[in-house]
N, C-alpha and C positions, 0 to 999 in steps of 0.2 A: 599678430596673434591669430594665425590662422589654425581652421580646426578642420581634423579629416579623420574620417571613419577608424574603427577600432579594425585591426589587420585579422585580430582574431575573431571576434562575434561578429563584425562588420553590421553592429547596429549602434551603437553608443557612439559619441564623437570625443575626441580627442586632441587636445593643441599638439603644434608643432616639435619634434622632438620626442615627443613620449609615442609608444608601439603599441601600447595596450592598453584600454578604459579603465579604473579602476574597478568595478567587477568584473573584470577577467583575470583581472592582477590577484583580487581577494581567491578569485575560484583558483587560480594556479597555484598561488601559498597555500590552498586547504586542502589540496590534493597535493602538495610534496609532501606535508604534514603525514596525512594520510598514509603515502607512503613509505614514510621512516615508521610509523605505528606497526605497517601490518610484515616490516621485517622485526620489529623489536619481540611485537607477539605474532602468537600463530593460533588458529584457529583451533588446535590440541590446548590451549591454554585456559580456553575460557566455554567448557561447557554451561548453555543455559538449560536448564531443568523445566519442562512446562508447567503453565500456571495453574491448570486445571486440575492434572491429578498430582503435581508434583513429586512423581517417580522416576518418570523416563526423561530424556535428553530431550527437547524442544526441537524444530526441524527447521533449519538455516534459513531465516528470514520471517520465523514464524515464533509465535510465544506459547502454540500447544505442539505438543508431539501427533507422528502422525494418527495412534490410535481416535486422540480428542477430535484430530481435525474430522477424522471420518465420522467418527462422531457426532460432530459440532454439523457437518454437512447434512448428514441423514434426518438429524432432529427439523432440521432448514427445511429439506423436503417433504417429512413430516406436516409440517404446520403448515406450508403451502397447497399442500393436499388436502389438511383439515378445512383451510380457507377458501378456498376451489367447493367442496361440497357442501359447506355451511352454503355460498353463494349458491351454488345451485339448488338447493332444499327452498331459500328463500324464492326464488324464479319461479318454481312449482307451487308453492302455497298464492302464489300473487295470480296464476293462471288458474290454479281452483278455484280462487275466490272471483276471479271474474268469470268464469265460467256458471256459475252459480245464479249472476245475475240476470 
């Protein structure tokens, strides 16, 4: 019963007689799988709707369409800018006050 490297990930070991670890075996079954899915359906089959304003079509790999993501982005830098001059307001009042003494 000797054991030698998986041919394909060549990290996991394997007895003699078998070619491939058993997770590369499970990842090669879920990608044939896969497979036979994305000829059964097609990408025209299954529009998603985003979640946020739920009007427009979602944008492939994403769950807002692109209006929300722009959106979703802008408010980000928003609040990072509010949090950037909150911090620097507090820097200023901490130098007046020591300034004072």
């Amino acid at each position: 019963m000797a054991l030698h490297k998986c041919s394909k990930c060549e990290l996991n070991y394997v007895r003699d007689g078998e070619e491939f670890c058993d997770v590369c075996k499970r990842e090669m079954k879920r990608a044939k799988m896969r497979g036979r899915r994305a000829e059964e359906e097609t990408d025209e089959d299954e529009i998603i709707i985003c979640t946020e304003c739920g009007e427009a079509p979602a944008v492939h790999g994403s769950e807002l369409c692109s209006f929300c993501l722009k959106e979703q982005k802008r408010q980000a830098e928003l609040e990072k800018a509010a949090d950037m001059d909150k911090d620097f307001d507090e820097e200023i009042e901490i130098e007046d006050a020591s300034e004072e003494d």
